[in-house]
N, C-alpha and C positions, 0 to 999 in steps of 0.2 A: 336500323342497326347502328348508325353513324350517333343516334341520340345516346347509346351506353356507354362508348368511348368518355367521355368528360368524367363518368360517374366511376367506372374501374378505374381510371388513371386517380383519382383522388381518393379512392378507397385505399388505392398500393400506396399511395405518397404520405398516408397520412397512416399507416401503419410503419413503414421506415423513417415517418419524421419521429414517431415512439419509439420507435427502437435505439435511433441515435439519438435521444434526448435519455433511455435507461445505460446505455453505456456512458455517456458522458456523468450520469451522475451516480453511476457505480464506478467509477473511476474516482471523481473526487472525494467521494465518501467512504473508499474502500481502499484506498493506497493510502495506509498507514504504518506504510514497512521502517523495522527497525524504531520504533517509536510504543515504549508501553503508555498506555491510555491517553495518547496525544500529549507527552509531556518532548521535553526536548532531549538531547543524548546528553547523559551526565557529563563531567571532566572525570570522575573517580568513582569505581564503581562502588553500588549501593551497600553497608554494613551486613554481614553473614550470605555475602557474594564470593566463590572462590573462583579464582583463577583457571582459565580452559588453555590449551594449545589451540584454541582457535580463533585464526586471523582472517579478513577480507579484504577485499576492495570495492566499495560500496559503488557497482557502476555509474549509480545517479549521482553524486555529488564526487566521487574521486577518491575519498578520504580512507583511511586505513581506519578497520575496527575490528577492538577485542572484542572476545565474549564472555561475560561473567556468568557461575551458573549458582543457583542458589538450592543447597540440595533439601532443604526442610518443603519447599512451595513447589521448588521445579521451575520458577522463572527465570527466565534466560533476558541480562542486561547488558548491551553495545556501548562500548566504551571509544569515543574516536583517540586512537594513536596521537603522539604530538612530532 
């Protein structure tokens, strides 16, 4: 009995070392908040963008942001406050 010990403990460790290696790289690949197709936050929002009443406070970095809404595609563009 004392021989399966080594063998379950690394079957379990090596299923939670995948596990925290797919959270770790769904986290970097998949925290792309506030960001359309990885580009940066404009200064001014994009041409045939209209203006929302809506404001944030972006907990990750601090900063205050508009929202632009584009009503022909429906894309929604973050504009930071100055």
């Amino acid at each position: 009995m004392s021989g399966w010990a080594p063998v379950l403990i690394s079957y379990y460790a090596f299923w939670f070392i995948g596990l925290i290696v797919l959270f770790l790289l769904g986290y970097l690949v998949y925290d792309k908040r506030y960001k359309s197709k990885g580009a940066q936050t404009p200064d001014t929002p994009p041409n045939g963008y209209l203006h929302t009443a809506e404001v944030f406070i972006d907990p990750k970095d601090g900063f205050t942001y508009r929202v632009y809404y584009n009503p022909r595609t429906g894309d929604r563009a973050y504009v930071r406050e100055r």
